[in-house]
KETORBA-833213 format. One record per residue (C-alpha): residue number from 1; residue in three letters; x, y, z. Coordinates in steps of 0.25 Angstrom, whole numbers, plus 2048, in hexadecimal, padded with zeros to 3 digits. Example, Ala and Ser with C-alpha at 12.3 -4.5 7.8 and 13.67 -1.06 7.14 Angstrom:
# residues 2
+------+------+-----+-----+-----+
! pado ! pagu !  xx !  yy !  zz !
+------+------+-----+-----+-----+
!    1 !  ALA ! 831 ! 7EE ! 81F !
!    2 !  SER ! 837 ! 7FC ! 81D !
+------+------+-----+-----+-----+
***
This chain:
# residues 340
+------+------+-----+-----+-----+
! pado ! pagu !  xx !  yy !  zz !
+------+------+-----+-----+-----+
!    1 !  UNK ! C53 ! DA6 ! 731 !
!    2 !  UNK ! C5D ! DA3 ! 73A !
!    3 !  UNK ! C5E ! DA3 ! 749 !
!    4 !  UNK ! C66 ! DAE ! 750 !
!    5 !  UNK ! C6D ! DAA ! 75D !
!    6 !  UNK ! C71 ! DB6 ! 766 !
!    7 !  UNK ! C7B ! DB5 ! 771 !
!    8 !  UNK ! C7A ! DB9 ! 780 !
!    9 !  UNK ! C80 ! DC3 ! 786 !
!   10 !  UNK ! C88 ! DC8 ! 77A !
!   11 !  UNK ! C7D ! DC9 ! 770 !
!   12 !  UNK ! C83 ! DC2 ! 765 !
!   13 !  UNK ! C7B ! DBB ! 75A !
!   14 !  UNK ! C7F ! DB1 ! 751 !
!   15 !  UNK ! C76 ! DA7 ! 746 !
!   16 !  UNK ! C75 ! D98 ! 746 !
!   17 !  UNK ! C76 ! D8E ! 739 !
!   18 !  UNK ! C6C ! D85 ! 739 !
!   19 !  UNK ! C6F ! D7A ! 743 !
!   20 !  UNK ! C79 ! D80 ! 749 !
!   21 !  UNK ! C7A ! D80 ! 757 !
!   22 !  UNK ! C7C ! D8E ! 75E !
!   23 !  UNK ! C8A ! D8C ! 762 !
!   24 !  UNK ! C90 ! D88 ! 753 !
!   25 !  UNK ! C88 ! D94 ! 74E !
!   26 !  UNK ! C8F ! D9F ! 75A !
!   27 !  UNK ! C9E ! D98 ! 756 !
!   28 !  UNK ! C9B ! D9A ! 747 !
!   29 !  UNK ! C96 ! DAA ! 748 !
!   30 !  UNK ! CA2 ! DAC ! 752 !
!   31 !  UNK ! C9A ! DAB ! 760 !
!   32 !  UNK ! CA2 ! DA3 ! 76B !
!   33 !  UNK ! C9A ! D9E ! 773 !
!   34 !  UNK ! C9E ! D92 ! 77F !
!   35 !  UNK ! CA0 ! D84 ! 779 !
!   36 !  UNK ! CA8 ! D77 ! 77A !
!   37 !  UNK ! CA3 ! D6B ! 774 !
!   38 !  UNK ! C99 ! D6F ! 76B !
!   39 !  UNK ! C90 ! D63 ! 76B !
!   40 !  UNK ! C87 ! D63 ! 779 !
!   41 !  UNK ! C90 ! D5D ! 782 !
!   42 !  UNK ! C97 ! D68 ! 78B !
!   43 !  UNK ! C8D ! D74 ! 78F !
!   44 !  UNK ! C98 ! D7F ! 78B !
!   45 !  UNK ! C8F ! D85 ! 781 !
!   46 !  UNK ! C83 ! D84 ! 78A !
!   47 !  UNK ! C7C ! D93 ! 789 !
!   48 !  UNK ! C6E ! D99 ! 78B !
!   49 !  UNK ! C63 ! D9B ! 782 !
!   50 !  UNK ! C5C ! DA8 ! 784 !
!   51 !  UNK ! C53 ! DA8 ! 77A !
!   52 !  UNK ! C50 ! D9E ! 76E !
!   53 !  UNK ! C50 ! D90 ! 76C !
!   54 !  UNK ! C5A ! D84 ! 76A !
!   55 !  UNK ! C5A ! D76 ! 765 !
!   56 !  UNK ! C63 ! D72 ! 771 !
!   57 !  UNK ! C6A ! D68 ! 768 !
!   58 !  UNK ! C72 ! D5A ! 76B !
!   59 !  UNK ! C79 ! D5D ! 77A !
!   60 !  UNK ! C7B ! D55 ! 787 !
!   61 !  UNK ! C70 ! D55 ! 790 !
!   62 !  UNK ! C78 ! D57 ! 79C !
!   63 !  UNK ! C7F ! D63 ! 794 !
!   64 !  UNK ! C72 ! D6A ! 792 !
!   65 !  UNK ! C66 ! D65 ! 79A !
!   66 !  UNK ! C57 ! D68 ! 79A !
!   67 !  UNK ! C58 ! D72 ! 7A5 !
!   68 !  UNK ! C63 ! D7A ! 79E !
!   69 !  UNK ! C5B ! D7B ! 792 !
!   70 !  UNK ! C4F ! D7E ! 79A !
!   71 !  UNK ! C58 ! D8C ! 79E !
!   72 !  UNK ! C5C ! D8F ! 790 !
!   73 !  UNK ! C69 ! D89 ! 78E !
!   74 !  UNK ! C6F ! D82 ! 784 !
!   75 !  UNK ! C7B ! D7B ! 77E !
!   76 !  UNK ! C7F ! D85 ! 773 !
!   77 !  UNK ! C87 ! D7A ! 76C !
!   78 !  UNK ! C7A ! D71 ! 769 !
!   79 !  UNK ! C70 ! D7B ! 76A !
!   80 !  UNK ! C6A ! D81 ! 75B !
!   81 !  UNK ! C60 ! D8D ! 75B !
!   82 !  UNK ! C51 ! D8D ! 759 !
!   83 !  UNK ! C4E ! D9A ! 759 !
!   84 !  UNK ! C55 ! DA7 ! 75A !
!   85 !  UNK ! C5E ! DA5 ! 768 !
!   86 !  UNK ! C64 ! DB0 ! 771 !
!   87 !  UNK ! C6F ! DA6 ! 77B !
!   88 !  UNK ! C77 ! DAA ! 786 !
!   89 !  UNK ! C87 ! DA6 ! 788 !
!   90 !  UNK ! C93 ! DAB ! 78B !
!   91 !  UNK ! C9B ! DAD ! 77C !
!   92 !  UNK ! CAB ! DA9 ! 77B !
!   93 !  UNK ! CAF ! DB6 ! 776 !
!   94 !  UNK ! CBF ! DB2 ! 775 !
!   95 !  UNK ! CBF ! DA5 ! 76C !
!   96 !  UNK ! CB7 ! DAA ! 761 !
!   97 !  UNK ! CC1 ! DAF ! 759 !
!   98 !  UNK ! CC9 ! DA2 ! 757 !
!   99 !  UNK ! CC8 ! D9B ! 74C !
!  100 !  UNK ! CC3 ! D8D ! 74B !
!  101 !  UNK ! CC9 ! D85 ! 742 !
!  102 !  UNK ! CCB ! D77 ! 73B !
!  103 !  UNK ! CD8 ! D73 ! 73C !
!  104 !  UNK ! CE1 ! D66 ! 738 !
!  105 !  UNK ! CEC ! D60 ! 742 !
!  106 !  UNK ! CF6 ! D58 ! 745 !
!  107 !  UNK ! CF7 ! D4F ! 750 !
!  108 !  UNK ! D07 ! D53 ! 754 !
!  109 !  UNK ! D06 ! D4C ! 762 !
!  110 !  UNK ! CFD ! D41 ! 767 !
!  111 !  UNK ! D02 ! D3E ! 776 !
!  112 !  UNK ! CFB ! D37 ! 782 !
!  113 !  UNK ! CFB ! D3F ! 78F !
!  114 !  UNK ! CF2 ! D33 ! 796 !
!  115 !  UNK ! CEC ! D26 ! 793 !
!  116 !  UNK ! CE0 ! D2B ! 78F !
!  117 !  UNK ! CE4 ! D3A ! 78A !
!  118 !  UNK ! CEC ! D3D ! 77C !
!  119 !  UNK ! CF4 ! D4B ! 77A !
!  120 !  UNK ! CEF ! D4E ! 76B !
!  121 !  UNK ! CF9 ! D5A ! 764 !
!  122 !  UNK ! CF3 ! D61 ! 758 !
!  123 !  UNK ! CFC ! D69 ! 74F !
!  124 !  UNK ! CF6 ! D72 ! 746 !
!  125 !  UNK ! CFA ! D74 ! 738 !
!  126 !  UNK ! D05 ! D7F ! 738 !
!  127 !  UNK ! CFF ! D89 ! 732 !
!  128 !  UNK ! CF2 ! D88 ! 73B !
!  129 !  UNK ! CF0 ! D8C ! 74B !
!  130 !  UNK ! CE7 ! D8C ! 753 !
!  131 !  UNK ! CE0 ! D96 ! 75B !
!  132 !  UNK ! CDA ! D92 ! 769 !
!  133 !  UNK ! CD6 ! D95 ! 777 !
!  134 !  UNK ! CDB ! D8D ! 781 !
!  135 !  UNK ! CD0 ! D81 ! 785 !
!  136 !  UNK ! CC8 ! D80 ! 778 !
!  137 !  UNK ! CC7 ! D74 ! 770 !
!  138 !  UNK ! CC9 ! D70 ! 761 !
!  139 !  UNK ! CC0 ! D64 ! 75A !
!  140 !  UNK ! CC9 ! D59 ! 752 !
!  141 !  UNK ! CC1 ! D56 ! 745 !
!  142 !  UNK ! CC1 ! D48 ! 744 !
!  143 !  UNK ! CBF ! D40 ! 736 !
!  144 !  UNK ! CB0 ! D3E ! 739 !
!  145 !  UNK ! CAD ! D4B ! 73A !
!  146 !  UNK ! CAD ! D4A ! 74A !
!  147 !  UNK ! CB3 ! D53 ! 754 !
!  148 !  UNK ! CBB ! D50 ! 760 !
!  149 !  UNK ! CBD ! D5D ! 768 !
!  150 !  UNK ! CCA ! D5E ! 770 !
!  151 !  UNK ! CD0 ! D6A ! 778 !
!  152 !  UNK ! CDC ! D71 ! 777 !
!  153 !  UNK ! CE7 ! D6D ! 781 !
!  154 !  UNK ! CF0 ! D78 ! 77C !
!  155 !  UNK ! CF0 ! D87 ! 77F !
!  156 !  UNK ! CEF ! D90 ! 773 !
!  157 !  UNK ! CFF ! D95 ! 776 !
!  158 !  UNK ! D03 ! D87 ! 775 !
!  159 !  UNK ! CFE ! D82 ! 766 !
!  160 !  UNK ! D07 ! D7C ! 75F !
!  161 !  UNK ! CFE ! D6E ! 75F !
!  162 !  UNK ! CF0 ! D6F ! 765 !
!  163 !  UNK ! CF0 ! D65 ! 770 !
!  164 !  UNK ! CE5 ! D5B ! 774 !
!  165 !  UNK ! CE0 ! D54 ! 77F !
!  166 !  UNK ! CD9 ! D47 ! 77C !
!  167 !  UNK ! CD4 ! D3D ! 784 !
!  168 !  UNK ! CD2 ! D2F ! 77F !
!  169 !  UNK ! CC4 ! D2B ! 77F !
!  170 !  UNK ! CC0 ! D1C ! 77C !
!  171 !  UNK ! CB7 ! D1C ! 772 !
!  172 !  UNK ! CBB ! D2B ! 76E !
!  173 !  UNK ! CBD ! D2B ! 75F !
!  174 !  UNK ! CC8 ! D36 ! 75E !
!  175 !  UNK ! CCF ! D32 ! 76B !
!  176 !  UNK ! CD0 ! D25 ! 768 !
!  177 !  UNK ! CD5 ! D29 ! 75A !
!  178 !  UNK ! CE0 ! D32 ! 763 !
!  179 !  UNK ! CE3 ! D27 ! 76B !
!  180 !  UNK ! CE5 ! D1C ! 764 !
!  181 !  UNK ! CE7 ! D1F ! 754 !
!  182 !  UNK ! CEB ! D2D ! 754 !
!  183 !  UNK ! CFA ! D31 ! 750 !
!  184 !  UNK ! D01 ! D3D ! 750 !
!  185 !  UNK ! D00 ! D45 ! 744 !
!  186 !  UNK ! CF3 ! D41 ! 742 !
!  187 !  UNK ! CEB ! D4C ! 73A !
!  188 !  UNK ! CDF ! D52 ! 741 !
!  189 !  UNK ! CD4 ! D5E ! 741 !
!  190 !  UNK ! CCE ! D66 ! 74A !
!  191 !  UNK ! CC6 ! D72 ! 74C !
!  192 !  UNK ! CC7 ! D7D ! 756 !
!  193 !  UNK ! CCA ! D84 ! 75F !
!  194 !  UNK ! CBC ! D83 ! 764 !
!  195 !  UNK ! CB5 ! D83 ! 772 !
!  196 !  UNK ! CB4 ! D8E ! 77D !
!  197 !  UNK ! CBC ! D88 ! 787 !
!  198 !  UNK ! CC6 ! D92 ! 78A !
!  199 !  UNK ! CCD ! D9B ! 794 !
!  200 !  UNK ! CC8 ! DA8 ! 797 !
!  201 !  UNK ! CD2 ! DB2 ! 798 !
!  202 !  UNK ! CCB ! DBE ! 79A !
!  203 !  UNK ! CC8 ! DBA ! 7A9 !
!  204 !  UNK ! CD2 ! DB8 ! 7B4 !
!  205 !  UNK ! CCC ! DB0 ! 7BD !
!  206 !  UNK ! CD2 ! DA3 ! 7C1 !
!  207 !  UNK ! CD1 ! D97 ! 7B9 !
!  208 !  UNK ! CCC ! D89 ! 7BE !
!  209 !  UNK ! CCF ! D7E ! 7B5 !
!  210 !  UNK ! CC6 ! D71 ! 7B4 !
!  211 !  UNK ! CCC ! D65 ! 7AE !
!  212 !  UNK ! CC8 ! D56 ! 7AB !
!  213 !  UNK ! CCE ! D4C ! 7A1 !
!  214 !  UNK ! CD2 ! D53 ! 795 !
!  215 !  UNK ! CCB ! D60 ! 79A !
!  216 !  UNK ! CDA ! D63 ! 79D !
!  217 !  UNK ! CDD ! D66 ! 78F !
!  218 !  UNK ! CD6 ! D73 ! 78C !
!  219 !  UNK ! CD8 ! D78 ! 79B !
!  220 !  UNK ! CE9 ! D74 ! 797 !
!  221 !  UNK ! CE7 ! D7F ! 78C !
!  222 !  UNK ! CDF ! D88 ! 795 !
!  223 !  UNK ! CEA ! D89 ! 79F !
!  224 !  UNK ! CF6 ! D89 ! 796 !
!  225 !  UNK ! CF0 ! D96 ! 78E !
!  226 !  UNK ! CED ! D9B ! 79C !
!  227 !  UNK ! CFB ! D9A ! 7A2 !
!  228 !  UNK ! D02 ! D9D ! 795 !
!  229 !  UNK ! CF9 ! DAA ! 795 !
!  230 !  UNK ! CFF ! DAD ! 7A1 !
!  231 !  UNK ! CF3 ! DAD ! 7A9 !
!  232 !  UNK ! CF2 ! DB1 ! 7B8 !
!  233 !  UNK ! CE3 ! DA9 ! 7BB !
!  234 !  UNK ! CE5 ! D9F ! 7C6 !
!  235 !  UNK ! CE3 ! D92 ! 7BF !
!  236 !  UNK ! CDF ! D86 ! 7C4 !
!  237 !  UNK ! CDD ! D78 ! 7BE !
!  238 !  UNK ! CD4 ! D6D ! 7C2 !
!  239 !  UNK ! CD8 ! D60 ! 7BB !
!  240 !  UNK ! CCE ! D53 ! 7BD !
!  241 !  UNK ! CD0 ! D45 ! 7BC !
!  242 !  UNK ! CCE ! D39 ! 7C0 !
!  243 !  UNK ! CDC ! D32 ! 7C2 !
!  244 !  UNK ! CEA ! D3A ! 7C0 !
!  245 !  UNK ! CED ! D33 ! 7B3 !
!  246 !  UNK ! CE2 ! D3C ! 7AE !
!  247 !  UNK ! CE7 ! D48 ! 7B0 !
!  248 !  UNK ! CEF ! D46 ! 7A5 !
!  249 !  UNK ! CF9 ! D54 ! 7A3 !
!  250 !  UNK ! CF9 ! D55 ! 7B3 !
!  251 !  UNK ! D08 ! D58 ! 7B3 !
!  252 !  UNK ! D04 ! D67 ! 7AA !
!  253 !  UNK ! CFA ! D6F ! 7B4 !
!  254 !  UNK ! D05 ! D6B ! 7BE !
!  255 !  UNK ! D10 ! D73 ! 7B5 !
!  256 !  UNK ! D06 ! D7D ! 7B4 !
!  257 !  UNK ! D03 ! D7F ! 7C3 !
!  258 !  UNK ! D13 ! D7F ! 7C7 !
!  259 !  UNK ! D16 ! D8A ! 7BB !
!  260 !  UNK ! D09 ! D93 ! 7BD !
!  261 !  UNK ! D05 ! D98 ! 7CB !
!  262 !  UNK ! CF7 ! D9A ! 7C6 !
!  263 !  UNK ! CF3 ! D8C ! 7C2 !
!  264 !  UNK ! CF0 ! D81 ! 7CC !
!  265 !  UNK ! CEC ! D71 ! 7C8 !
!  266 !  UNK ! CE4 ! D69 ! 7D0 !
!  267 !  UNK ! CE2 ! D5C ! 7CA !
!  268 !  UNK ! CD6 ! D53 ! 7CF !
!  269 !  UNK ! CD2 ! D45 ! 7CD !
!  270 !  UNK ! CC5 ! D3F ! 7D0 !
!  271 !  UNK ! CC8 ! D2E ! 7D1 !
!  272 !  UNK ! CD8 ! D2E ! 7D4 !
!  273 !  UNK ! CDF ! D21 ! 7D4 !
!  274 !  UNK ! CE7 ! D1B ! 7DC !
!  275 !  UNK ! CF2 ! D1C ! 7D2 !
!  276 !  UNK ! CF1 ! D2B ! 7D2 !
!  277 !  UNK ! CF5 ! D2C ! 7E2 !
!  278 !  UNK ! CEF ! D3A ! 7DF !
!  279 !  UNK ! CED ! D42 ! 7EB !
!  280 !  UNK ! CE7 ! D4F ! 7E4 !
!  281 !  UNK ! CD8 ! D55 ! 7E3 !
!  282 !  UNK ! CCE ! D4D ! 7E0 !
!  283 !  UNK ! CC0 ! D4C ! 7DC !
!  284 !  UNK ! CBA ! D56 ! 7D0 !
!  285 !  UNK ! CC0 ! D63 ! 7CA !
!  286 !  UNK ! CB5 ! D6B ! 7CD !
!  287 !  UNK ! CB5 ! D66 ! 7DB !
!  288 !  UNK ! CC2 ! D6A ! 7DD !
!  289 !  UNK ! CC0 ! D77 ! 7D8 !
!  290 !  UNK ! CB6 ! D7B ! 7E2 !
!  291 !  UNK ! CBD ! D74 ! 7EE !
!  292 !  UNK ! CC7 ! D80 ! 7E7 !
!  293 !  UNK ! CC2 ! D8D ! 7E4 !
!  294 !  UNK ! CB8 ! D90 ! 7EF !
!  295 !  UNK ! CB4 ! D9B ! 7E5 !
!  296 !  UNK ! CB2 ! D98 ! 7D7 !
!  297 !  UNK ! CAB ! DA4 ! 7D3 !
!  298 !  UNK ! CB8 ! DAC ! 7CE !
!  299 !  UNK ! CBF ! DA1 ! 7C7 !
!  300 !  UNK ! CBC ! D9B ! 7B6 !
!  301 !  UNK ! CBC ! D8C ! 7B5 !
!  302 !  UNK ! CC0 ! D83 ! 7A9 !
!  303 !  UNK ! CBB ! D75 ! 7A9 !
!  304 !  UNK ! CBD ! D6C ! 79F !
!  305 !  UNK ! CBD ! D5D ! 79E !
!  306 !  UNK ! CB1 ! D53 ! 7A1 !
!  307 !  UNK ! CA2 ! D57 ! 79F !
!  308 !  UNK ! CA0 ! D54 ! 7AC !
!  309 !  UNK ! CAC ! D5B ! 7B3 !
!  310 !  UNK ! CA8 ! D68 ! 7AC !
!  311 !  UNK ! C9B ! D68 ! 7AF !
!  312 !  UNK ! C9B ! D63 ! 7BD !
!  313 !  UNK ! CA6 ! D70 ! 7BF !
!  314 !  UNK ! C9D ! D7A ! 7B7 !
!  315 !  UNK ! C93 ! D76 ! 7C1 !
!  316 !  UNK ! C99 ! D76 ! 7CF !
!  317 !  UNK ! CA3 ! D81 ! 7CB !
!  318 !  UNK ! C98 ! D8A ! 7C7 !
!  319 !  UNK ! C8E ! D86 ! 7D2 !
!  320 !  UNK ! C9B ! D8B ! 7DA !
!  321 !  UNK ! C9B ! D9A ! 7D5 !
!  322 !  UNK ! CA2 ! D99 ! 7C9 !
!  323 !  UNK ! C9D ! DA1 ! 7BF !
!  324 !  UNK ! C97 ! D98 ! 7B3 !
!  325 !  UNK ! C9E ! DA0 ! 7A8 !
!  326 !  UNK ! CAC ! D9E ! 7AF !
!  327 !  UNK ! CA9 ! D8F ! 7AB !
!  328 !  UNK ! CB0 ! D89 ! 7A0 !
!  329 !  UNK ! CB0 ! D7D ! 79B !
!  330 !  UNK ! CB0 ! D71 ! 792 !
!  331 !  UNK ! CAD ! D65 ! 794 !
!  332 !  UNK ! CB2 ! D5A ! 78C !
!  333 !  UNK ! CA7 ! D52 ! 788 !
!  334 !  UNK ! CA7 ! D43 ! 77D !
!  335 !  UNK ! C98 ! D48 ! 77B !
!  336 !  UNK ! C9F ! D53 ! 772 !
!  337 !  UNK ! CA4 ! D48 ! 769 !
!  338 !  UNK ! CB2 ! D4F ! 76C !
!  339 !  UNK ! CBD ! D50 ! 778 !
!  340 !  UNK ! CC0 ! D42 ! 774 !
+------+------+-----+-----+-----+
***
């Protein structure tokens, strides 16, 4: 007989296939629950088990260690029931009534914006659009049967080509595919919109925005929806790095902060050069933050970009007073065989 698996505080139930895992079987029958890579390398989908038992799956060790097993948790994206399970998580009540599909695409543009950093432009077919929120994520389908997960620089207003970006990493079988083979109009496909990395609009409070690397992209599409929308939320964007160069579209937060009075960039390197003659903040996003807002407990923060960024801010901003559920984030990690 199959499991059941029932949902905490809502009281929903839903009912694995065998060997799969409890978030596939909560997407398949509807239930949202927080995600982002799917494979054991983020945390997002970390939850509690109040009752049952799990085969905690294939993970990272330093995404889910011994002592938080030892307090129930678990990684929802690895973890398969052994018994009959009651778990406890906060369910994504808006994107569950977008579509995920499977569609093929057109490379229209292929620009690069840094060295080590490509502008990718997807047109659809023109009889197919895509619905999305701004900051989730689609997966490009590559020929041997492989997934490379990328988000969504665009807002959902501005999609007449989905645009990504990639950074090049050496060794990175799609990147270097991007960067030294492919052409436009190249044919791809992708699946999506998936992942719940996305603004809350049912809150007004301000909005801090963590960035490194290419963590820029879905936090670009975060704040365009925002200001399109019309928004009134102070927001704030945090935008790390070691040298200048790597702030790669560090002309658009400026236009953003001369033509909204609401938004404010405060970009940060961590090893300037000599070269960059920079005379701005310094150190680590989340530092800066605190040296900031001498009261986080009223604000929402989005982080997204390295493993160790994301984690480092989760940790000092909610040992701060931030409230954990006004923490979103995704990290963007090569364990997940993707954001390459």
């Amino acid at each position: 007989m199959p499991f059941q698996i029932t949902i905490q505080p809502s009281g929903h139930t839903f009912t694995p296939e065998a060997d799969e895992t409890i978030l596939e079987a909560a997407l398949r029958q509807g239930f949202t629950l927080p995600y982002g890579c799917r494979n054991g390398a983020c945390g997002s989908c970390k939850g509690k088990v109040l009752a049952g038992q799990v085969n905690y799956g294939d993970h990272q060790p330093n995404t889910l260690t011994d002592e938080e097993k030892a307090q129930g948790l678990a990684l929802f994206c690895c973890a398969t029931p052994l018994s009959d399970l009651t778990i406890e998580c906060r369910e994504v009540g808006v994107a569950k009534d977008i579509q995920i599909k499977t569609i093929p695409c057109r490379v229209q543009k292929l620009e690069k914006i840094a060295p080590d950093v490509a502008l990718l432009c997807l047109k659809l077919p023109a009889a197919e659009r895509m619905q999305f929120m701004a900051g989730q994520y689609i997966d490009i389908l590559l020929k041997d049967g492989k997934r490379r997960s990328f988000s969504l620089a665009n807002a959902p207003h501005d999609d007449e080509t989905l645009q990504l970006h990639i950074r090049h990493v050496p060794g990175g079988t799609f990147s270097e595919y991007v960067f030294s083979q492919m052409q436009e109009k190249a044919i791809l496909r992708f699946e999506g919109p998936l992942g719940t990395f996305f603004l809350r609009e049912d809150s007004d409070k301000p909005i801090v925005f963590l960035a490194t690397g290419t963590g820029f992209a879905p936090i670009k599409s975060i704040v365009e929806h925002a200001l399109h929308s019309g928004t009134q939320r102070p927001l704030t964007l945090y935008w790390g790095a070691r040298h200048l160069s790597d702030i790669y579209m560090y002309d658009l937060p400026l236009q953003w902060q001369q033509a909204h009075s609401n938004f404010k960039f405060v970009p940060v390197l961590s090893q300037p050069s000599a070269e960059d003659n920079w005379s701005g903040r310094m150190g680590h996003v989340q530092d800066c933050v605190l040296e900031d807002f001498a009261d986080v407990s009223g604000v929402q923060v989005y982080a997204c970009g390295s493993p160790s960024m994301v984690e480092a801010a989760h940790k000092k901003l909610v040992g701060a007073g931030l409230p954990d559920e006004e923490f979103y984030s995704d990290a963007f990690t090569f364990a997940r065989d993707s954001k390459k």
